[in-house]
N, C-alpha and C positions, 0 to 999 in steps of 0.2 A: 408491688406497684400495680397501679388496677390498668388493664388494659383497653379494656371493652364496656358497654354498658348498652347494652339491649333495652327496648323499652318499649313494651304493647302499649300503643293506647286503647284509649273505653275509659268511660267514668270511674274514678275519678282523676284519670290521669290524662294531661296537656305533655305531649312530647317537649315542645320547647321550652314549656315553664320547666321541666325537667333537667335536662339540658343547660341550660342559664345556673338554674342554681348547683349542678355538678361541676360546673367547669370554675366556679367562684373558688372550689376545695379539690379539685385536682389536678396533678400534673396537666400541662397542654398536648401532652404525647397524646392523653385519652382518645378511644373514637367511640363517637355515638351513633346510634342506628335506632329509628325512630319505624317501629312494625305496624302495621294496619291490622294484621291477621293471625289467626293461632295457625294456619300452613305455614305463615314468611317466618312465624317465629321456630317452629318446631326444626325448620330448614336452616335457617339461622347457627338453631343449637345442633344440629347433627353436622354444620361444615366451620363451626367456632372454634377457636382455639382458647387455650388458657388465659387464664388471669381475667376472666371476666365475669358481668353479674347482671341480673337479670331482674326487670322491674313490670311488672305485672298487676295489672289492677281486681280487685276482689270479687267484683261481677265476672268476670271470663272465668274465678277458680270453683266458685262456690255448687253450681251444678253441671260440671264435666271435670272427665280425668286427665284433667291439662297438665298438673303436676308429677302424676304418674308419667304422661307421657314422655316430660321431658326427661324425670327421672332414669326412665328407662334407657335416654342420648347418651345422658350426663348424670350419673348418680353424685357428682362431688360439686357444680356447677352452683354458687351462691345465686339464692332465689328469694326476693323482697318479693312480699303481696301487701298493695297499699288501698287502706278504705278509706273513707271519706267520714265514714263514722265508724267505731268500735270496739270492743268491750273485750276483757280476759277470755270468755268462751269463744267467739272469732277469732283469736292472736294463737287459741288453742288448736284449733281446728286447724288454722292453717298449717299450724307447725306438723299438727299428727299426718298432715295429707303430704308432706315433704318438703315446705315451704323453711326457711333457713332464718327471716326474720318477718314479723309483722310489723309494716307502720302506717299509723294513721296519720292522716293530713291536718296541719294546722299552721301556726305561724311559724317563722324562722329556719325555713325550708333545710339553707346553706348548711347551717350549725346542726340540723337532723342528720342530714348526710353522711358533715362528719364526724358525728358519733354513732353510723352504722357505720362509717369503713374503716373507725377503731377496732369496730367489733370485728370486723373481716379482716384485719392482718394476720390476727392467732390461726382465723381457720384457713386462710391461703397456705400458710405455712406447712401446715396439717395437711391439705392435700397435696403441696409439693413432697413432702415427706413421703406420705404413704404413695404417687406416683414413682418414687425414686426407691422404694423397698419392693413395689410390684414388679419394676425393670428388674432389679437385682434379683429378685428369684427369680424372674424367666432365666434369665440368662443363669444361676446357679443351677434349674431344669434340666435348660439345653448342652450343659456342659455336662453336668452328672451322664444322661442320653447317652453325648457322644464318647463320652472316656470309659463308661461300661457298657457301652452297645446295648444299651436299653433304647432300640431305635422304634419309635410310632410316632406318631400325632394326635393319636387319639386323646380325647377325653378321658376313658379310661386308664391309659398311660401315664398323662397327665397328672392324675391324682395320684396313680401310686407312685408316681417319683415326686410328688411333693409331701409324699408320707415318708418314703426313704430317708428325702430331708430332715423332716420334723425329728423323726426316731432316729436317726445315726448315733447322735452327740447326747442320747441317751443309756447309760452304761446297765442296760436292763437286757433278759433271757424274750427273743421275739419265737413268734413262728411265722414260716412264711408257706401259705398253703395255692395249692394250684396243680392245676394237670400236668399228667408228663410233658417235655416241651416248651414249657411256657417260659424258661428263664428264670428257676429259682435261686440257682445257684448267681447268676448274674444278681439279683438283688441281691442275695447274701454280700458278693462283695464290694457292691457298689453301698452297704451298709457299714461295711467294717473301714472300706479306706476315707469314708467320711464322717468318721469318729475318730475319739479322740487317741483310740489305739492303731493308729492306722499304720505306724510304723513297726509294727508287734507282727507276729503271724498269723496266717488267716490259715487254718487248717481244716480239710477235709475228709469226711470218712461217711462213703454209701454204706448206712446201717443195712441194708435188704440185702448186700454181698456177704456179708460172713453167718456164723453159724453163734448162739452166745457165747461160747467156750472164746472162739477163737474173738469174737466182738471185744469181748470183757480184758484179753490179751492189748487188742490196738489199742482200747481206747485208755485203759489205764496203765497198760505196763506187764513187764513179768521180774522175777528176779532170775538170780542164774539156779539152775537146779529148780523151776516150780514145776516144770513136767520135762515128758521125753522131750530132747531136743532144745530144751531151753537151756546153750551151751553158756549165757552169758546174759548181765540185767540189759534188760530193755525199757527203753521210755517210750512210755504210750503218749498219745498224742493230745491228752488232758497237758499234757508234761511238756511238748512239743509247743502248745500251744499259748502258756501260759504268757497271760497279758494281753493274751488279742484275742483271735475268734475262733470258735469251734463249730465250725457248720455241718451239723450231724442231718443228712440226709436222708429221705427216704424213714424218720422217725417212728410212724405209725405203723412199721414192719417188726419194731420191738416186742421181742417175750415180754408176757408182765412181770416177770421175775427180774429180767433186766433193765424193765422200767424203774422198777425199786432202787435197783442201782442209782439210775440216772439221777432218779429224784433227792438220794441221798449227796449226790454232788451239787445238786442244783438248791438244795438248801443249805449247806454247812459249807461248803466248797471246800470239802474234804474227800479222800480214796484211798485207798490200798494197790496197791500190784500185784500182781497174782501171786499169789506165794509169799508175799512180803508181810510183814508184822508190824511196822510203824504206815502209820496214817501222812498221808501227805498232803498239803493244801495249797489249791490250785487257785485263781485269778482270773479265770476266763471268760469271756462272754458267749453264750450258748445260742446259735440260732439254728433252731428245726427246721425241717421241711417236711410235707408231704401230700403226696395227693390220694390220700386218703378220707373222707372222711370223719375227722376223730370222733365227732360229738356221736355220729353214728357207732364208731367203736367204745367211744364210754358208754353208749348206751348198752351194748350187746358185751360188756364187762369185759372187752378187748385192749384196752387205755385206762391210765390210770386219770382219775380225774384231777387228782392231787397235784400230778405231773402235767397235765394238761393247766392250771390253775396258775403254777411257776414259770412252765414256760411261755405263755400267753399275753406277756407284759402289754403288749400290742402284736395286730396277727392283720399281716400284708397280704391280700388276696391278689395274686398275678391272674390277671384277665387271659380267659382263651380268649384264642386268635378269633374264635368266626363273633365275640364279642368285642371287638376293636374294630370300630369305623375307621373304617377307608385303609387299616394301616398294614394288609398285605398286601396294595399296590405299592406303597412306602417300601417296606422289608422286600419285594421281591427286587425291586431296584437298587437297594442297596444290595444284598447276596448276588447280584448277575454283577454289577462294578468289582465287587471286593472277590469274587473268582477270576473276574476278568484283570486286575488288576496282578492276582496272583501268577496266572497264566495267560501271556498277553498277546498268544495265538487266539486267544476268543474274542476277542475285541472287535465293536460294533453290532452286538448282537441289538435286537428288539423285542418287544413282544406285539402280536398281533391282539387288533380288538379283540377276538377268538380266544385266546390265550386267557388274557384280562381276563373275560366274563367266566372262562371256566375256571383260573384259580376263585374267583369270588364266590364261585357257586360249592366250590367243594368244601365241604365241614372240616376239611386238617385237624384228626381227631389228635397225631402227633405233634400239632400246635406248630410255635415258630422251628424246632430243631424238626419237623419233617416239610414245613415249607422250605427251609434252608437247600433240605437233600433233593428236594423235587426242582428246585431254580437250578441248581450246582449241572445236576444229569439233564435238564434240558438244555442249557449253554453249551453241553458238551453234546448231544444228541443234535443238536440243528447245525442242518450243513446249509440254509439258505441264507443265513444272517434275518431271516424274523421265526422267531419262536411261536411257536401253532401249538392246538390241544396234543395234536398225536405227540409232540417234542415233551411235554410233561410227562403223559404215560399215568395221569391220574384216575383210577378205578369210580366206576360210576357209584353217588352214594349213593346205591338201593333201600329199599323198605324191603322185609322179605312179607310174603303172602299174608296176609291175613293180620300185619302188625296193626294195632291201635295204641290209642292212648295219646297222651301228651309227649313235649318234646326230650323229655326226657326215657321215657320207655322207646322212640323210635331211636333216641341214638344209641342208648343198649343195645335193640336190634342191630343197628349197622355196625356197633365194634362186633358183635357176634360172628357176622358175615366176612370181616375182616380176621379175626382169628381162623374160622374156618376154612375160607379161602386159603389161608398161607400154611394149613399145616397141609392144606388137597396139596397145594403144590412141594410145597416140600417132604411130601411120602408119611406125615403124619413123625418129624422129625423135629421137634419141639426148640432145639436150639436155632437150626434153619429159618424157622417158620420166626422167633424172634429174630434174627438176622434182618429177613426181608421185612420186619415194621418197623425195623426201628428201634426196639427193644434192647433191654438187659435180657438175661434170661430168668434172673430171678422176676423183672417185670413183667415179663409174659406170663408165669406163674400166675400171679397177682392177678391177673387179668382174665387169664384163662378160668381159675378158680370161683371171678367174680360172675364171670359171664357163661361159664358152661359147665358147673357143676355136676 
């Protein structure tokens, strides 16, 4: 049912001739509104509500971007441009500029009407529809968000939890790639429990922890007798997992010999156990992670591209934190609640403006899990009830001397500084020195190897 009917005058349109003949063909609920100007009208549509339409004369569209503008209020908003005279090329033109129908003026106004607001029931319908799918994904968004603590605001978040969506309920091998930190593992399972295997298990296994010998052991299995100590068969976590998900971690730390492996599962959905003789076939859903590189390691013959090609169905990039507007004031306020929450001696902490601008200012090369550690120890560090810079305890991000280049060569520098720094203080003690970053130790490895060869 039409609610509203906006109506610019200018040649060749009479407000009230207007009016008269809509109210002949619609409910008397209607209201009409009779605009002088393209301000009343633009203002009009930025504080309008639904179910309305919009009549405009073809002298105000033809040289200004009146219909872009309103477009831009109201992209769904039914929009007549009426001429006094005109031809297929004009009916053309309006419609390419955004205009939703053209009519020209002639006799029988009433009966023009309503066979335009025939036209407009299909597409009323059409945008109540598509408003009522747009509600439902936010709100399927905000609920994914809060049930796997995928918590931002950002834009970037945004879209990667509306790709989480899209791909769950897809039974395809993803990767999901991003820096240490960033909540890969978090998308993994907010991918698995919103598919259709969500009742199956979601199994785990950091490939960078084992060695292949002992890899090829978890992931497939052994029997009893395949080496010393294998008193008894084991089910590997191919095995463990079957029917749900496999979330192999830390992926691009793979031998290529053990890639071959992998790719051999990830094509046949077949394997062996160590030491076993019959082939066994598996069901799984396989999603990578790493922050690696790959295409950099296929290029330098480190990855296999065949394996990269399978598992690649679709490939979720998790945004670092210092590219996520506004959302480690978000994420610190939630980590200072849900500590304080835990331990409710800390309750009513704050942070000072102070605070704020220096979390914003520092790069958190360890992403959200070392923003997490930095909120945690300054809640527990502040004895005033407002949390100050010295309460974080965050290291100034330096350049060291003479660095140049783009943004990417100056953060190399700074993880440099940050390795270096922590093995000075930890006596050049490699486990220690990943301790205090944060780290695995196989990841400091990683890190240390990329940055100081």
């Amino acid at each position: 049912m039409l609610q509203s009917v906006l109506i610019l005058e200018g040649e060749p349109i009479q407000a009230s001739h207007w009016i008269n003949a809509f109210k002949l063909v619609v409910d008397d609920t209607c209201i009409f509104e009779s605009l002088a100007s393209i301000d009343d009208l633009l203002t009009a549509v930025r504080n309008g509500e639904d179910r309305r339409l919009l009549i405009i004369p073809q002298e105000l569209v033809s040289n200004q971007p009146l219909i872009s503008q309103i477009r831009q209020l109201d992209p769904d908003v039914p929009l007549v441009v009426v001429a006094q005279h005109g031809d297929v090329a004009a009916a053309s033109q309006a419609v390419e500029m955004g205009a939703t129908d053209f009519l020209v003026l002639g006799d029988h106004l009433p009966q023009r009407i309503a066979t335009l607001l025939g036209k407009l029931r299909g597409l009323y319908k059409a945008i109540d529809k598509n408003r009522l799918l747009a509600q439902r994904n936010t709100q399927l968004r905000e609920a994914i968000q809060a049930k796997f603590e995928i918590v931002g605001k950002s834009p970037q978040i945004e879209s990667m939890v509306e790709q989480i969506r899209r791909v769950a309920k897809i039974p395809r091998p993803l990767l999901i790639m991003g820096e240490r930190g960033t909540g890969k593992e978090l998308v993994a399972r907010a991918i698995h429990f919103l598919g259709s295997s969500s009742k199956q298990p979601i199994i785990t296994v950091n490939c960078a922890a084992f060695s292949d010998s002992l890899l090829e052991s978890e992931l497939f299995g052994h029997e009893k007798g395949a080496f010393t100590g294998a008193d008894s068969t084991r089910r590997g976590k191919f095995e463990q997992a079957d029917g749900g998900t496999l979330f192999l971690d830390e992926i691009g730390n793979m031998s290529l010999t053990f890639q071959q492996k992998i790719l051999r599962v990830v094509e046949y959905g077949t394997y062996t156990r160590v030491g076993g003789m019959h082939e066994l076939k598996t069901n799984v859903r396989i999603i990578g992670a790493t922050n690696c590189d790959l295409q950099e390691r296929i290029a330098s013959g480190e990855f296999l591209p065949d394996l990269y090609d399978r598992l690649a169905f679709d490939e979720i990039q998790v945004p670092p934190l210092r590219e996520r507007e506004g959302d480690i004031q978000v994420l610190m306020h939630h980590f200072a609640m849900q500590f304080e929450r835990e331990i409710p001696a800390f309750r009513g902490k704050r942070f000072s403006a102070a605070a704020i601008k220096e979390l914003n200012r520092y790069p958190f090369p360890g992403n959200v899990r070392e923003l997490k550690n930095v909120i945690e120890r300054a809640v527990y560090r502040d004895t005033t009830d407002e949390i100050t810079p010295s309460d974080l305890g965050l290291q100034s991000p330096r350049i060291s001397k003479g660095t140049s280049g783009g943004y990417q060569e100056q953060l190399a520098s700074f993880a440099r500084e940050l390795i270096e720094t922590a093995l000075l203080q930890s006596g050049n003690n490699q486990a220690e020195a990943a301790r205090q970053l944060g780290l695995t130790y196989h990841q400091f490895r990683h890190y240390y190897q990329k940055h100081l060869p």
